[in-house]
TORFI-380688 format. One record per residue (C-alpha): x, y, z. Coordinates in steps of 0.02 Angstrom, whole numbers, plus 50000, padded with zeros to 5 digits. Layout:
<gukes>
XYZ...
</gukes>
This chain:
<gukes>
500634817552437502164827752419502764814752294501044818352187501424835852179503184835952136502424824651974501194836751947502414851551940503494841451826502094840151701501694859451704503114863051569502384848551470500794853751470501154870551435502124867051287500634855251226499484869451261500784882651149501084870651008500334876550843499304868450743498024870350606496764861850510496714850850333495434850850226495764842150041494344846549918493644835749776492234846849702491384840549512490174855849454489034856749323488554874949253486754878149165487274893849084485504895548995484874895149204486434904349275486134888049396487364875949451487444857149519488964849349619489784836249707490804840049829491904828349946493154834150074494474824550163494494834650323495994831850458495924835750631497494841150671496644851550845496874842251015495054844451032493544832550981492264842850857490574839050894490154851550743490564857550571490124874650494490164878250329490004895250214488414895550078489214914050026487824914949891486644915750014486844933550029486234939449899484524939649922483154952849984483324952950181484824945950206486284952550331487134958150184485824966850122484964974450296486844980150343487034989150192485134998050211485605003150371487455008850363487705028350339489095024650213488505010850130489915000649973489165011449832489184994549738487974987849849486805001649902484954994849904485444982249741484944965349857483344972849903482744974549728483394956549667482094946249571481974926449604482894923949441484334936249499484764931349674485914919849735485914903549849486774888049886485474873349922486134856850025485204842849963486214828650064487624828750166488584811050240490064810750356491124794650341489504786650255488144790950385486854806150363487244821050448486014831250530486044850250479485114867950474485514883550362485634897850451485844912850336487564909650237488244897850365487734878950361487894871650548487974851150569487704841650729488824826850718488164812950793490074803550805491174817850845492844818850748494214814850870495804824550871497094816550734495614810250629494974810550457493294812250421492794809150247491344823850201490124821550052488694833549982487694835049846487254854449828486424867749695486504883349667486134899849577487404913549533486734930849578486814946649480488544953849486488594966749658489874959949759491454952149687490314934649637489154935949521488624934849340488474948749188489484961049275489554979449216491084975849096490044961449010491064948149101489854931849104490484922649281491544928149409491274912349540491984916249683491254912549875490334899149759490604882649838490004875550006491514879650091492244874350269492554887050402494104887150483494464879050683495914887550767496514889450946495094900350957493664888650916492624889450760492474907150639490794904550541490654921450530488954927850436489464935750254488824951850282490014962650185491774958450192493414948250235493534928950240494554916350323494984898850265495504879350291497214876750200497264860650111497254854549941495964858249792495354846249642493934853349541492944850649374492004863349306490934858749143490134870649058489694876148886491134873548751491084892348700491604896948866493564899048928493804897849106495194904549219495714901849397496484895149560497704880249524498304872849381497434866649219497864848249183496674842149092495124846048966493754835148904492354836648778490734829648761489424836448615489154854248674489934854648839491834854848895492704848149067494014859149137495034853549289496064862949412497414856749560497864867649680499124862149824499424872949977497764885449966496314891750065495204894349933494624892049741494024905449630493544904749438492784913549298492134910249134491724923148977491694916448774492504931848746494304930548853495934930448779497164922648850498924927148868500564920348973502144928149026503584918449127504134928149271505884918749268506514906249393504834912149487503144908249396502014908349236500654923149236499114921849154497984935149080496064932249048495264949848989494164954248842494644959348690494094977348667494694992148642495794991448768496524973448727498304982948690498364989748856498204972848921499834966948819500914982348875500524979449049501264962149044503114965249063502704975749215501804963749314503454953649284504284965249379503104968349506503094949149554505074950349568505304965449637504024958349790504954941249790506384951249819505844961549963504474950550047504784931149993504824921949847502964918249749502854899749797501664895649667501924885049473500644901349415499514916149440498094923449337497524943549321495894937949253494414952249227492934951249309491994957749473491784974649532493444980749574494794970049611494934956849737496104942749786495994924349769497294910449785498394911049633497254923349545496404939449552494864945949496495234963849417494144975549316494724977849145494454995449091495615012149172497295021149111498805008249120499565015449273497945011149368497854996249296499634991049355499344997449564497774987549546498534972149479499924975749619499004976149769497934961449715499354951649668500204956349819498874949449928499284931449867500724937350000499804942650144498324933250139498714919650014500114912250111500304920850277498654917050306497904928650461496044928550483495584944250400493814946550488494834949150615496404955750603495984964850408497534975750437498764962350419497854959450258497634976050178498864983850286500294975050234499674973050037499514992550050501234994350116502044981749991500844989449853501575007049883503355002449915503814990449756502815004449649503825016049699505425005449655504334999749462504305018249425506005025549500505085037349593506235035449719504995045749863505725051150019504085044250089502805032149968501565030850093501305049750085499595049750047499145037450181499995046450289498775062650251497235050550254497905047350409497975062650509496335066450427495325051950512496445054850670495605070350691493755060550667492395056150809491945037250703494115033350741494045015450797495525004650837496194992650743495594977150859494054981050787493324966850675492864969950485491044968150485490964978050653491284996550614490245008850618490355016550459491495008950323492455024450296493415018550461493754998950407494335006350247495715019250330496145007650456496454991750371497194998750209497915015750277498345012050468498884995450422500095001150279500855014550415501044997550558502404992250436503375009350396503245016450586504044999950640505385000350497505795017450610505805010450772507064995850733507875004250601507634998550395508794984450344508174974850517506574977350464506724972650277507634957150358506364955650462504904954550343505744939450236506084929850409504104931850455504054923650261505104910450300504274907150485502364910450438502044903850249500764892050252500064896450409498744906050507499934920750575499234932250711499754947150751500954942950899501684930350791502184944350686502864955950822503854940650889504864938550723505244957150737505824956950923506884941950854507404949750713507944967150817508274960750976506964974551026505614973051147504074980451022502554975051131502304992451174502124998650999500444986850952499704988651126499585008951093499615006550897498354993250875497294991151029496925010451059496565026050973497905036851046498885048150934500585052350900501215069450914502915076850966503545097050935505005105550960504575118551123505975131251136507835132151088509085139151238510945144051247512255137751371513755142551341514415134251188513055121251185511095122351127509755115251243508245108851114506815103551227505515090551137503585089051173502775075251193500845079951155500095063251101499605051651209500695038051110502705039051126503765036150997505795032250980506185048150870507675053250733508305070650737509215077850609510075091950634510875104050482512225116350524512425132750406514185122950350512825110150282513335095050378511985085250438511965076550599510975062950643510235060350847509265044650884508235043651056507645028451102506205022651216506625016451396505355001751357506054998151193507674989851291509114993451146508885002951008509195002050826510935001050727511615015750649510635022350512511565037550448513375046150450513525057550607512415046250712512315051350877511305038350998510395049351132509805042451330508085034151321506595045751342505305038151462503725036351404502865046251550503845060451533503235076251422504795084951388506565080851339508195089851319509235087551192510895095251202511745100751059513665104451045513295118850938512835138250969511225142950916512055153950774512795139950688511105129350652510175130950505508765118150538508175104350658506955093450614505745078950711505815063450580506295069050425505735054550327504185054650380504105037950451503005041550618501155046050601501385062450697499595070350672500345088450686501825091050594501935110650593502915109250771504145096950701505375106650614506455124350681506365136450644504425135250596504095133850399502545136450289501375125450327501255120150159503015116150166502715103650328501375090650227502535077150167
</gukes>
């Protein structure tokens, strides 16, 4: 007996290690479609190599019919009916689709390893019963015959959008939902956010000869036949595979050098000039973001117009093509930048959006404000006001909550772009910048390729700073408490100055002082959290690292070897790096309030 156990506990590390590893699924794609653009229909073959890389055996498959959404009574439809905010691009536009405008994706067989499966569509999700479950380390060989019709342009798929754009197809293929260590995600498409398989992508797409097509992958070869023409795309390394077609594209390519080729696919209107002078910037956005966040791993990417705003596919984006060039270029940035955090760190956005938008937002503002020299003391400034705005709302929800399940979309939006943006520039704070710039290229190097969650990320951090940071998301990300420190009262002693700090939030926060004498030096005091264990190198001249503040305490001194008479000015985070939702408390002696917005 005692023998048994000691075996037993031997195995636990073993097991636990087994139970840790990380793993994800492979799904190769073969996918030959045929497009009736007289029908706005479609036929396809489809046939997926999928690997089972899980140490479980799946007894089912899901897959996505994304199309399926757009018709009257859908989810997609009743959630945006019901909502009190609903995407002004949606609206009631479902309801009122006629049989020739809506979309759907129809299974008309489907065959795993050359035996009928058994299946049922439920909404925009397909689920199969598999009668010989796929064992962990196999490959089961998936074939379908499918049709389709594309739906009137409303959200991001669609055909004859407002712009005149013929096909945006996107969501358009019978697509595989994704198996993790948290079981399956075939999440309903009811408004937003997707999640994928990475694998490997070979497609045909034939369609009428007037037609030029851009997308996901590579082009490598074209055939013709009478009226209609065969393109075909690879695509190694990807989640996903978007395309669109219009007669009336022009195409354009740029090298971005020792990095990629970029593509442009936009009509040519009155504002085809625009689209040339843009061109050398988007060079510079993809190399000022390899730069900062990881080089773009890919042979190309394509701005291509079409949809309803802009929206982010492997190695493309969708864009709309009209709007001053500036707005044109952020737009093209933050889609771009997505091919980042989403293309190749890879969370699942339904759930964790934030580390999508969030983090695009963040790299969006930040290399913009490089592009133009604008040089801000804070980019994020405006985020930072949307901020304190919602802060102060009763429809705040944390971040933990998933995309489809907030209560009004006001909140996903300020949460996953805003909030998420701010996760990034708080923490570049807490363990000070160049750790964190390091940081961000080691959770490249670590993640790429990969489903990251958001521990992962924190990890690479607490590497990267030899900080403990779990504090930071369990306040930042799994509550609703708020930030909000204030300088209380300034006292003599002798030949020192006693500044006692407030803590009114309910969230702490490791804080930088700086302190200007009337001389005009500036002095620089950093007080780190207890729970933080260590604190951040040396940021500025005349650093001064302070005791830890614990987190449970509401006041702390700070002593300053100065009489009251010789300082000009304190201030509570100068840069404006912490989301403090009161900032007229921050500085001494009080200023103007208009004076304490950054």
């Amino acid at each position: 007996m005692f023998k048994h156990l000691i075996f037993l506990l031997a195995l636990i590390p073993t097991i636990t290690q087994a139970q840790n590893a990380y793993w994800q699924q492979n799904a190769d794609y073969f996918i030959d479609v045929v497009l009736d653009d007289e029908k706005n229909q479609f036929a396809g073959f489809e046939r997926i190599a999928y690997t089972n890389n899980s140490p479980d055996t799946l007894k089912k498959l899901y897959y996505h019919l994304y199309f399926n959404a757009f018709q009257p009574g859908s989810m997609m439809d009743e959630r945006s009916l019901d909502i009190q905010d609903p995407d002004r691009r949606v609206k009631d536009r479902i309801s009122k689709l006629q049989p020739d405008e809506v979309g759907y994706i129809r299974v008309k067989n489907l065959v795993k390893d050359g035996n009928a499966c058994n299946y049922k569509v439920v909404g925009t999700v397909l689920e199969v019963n598999l009668e010989r479950p796929i064992a962990p380390g196999e490959v089961a060989n998936l074939e379908m015959q499918f049709e389709g019709q594309v739906p009137l342009q409303i959200r991001r798929s669609g055909r004859d959008s407002k712009e005149g754009i013929d096909y945006t197809m996107t969501q358009w293929y019978p697509k595989l939902a994704e198996y993790d260590n948290d079981g399956w995600h075939p999440n309903p498409y009811v408004g937003r956010e997707f999640y994928g398989v990475w694998g490997s992508f070979d497609v045909n797409i034939t369609l009428h000869k007037k037609y030029v097509v851009g997308g996901t992958g590579v082009k490598t070869e074209v055939k013709k036949s009478g009226k209609q023409i065969t393109w075909n795309f690879k695509a190694e390394n990807v989640h996903d595979f978007a395309w669109a077609a219009d007669p009336d594209y022009q195409h354009d390519s740029i090298e971005v050098p020792g990095i990629t080729t970029l593509h442009f696919y936009y009509q040519t209107d009155t504002l085809a000039q625009q689209w040339k002078e843009i061109q050398p910037e988007v060079v510079r956005l993809f190399q000022i973001q390899s730069a900062l966040f990881g080089k773009y791993p890919y042979e190309q990417f394509s701005v291509i117009q079409g949809g309803d705003g802009g929206m982010e596919y492997p190695m493309c984006t969708m864009i709309l093509g009209h709007g001053k060039k500036d707005g044109k270029i952020g737009l093209i940035a933050h889609e771009s930048f997505h091919n980042w955090f989403y293309g190749v760190l890879a969370s699942n956005e339904f759930r964790y959006p934030w580390m999508d938008e969030g983090f695009t937002s963040y790299a969006e503002e930040m290399v913009l404000d490089s592009l133009f020299g604008t040089h801000s003391i804070n980019p994020l400034e405006k985020s930072y006001k949307t901020y304190r705005f919602y802060a102060q709302q009763p429809w705040e929800e944390p971040l933990t909550t998933p995309a489809d399940f907030y209560r009004v979309n006001a909140a996903y939006s300020i949460n996953s772009y805003v909030k998420g943006a701010i996760t990034l520039r708080q923490l570049s704070s807490i363990i000070g910048q160049k750790t964190f710039e390091k940081g961000m290229l080691s959770y490249w190097d670590q993640w790429k390729f990969k489903h990251p969650k958001p521990n992962d990320f924190l990890r690479v951090m607490e590497e990267e700073s030899g900080l403990e940071l779990d504090w930071y998301f369990e306040f930042w990300v799994n509550t609703t408490k708020h930030i909000d420190y204030g300088i209380d009262t300034l006292k003599e002693n002798g030949v020192k100055t006693i500044v006692t700090l407030h803590k009114y939030g309910e969230m702490p926060m490791p804080l930088d002082i700086k302190v200007t004498l009337t001389d005009g030096v500036e002095i620089w005091y950093n007080i780190p959290l207890l729970m933080m264990h260590g604190f951040k190198e040396q940021e500025h001249p005349n650093w001064n690292l302070m005791p830890h503040w614990q987190w449970t305490n509401r006041t702390y001194d700070l002593t300053l070897n100065f009489k009251m008479k010789d300082i000009e000015k304190i201030e509570i985070d100068p840069e404006y790096k912490v989301a403090d939702i009161d900032l007229e408390n921050n500085v001494w002696p009080a200023q103007p309030k208009e004076e304490t917005e950054n």
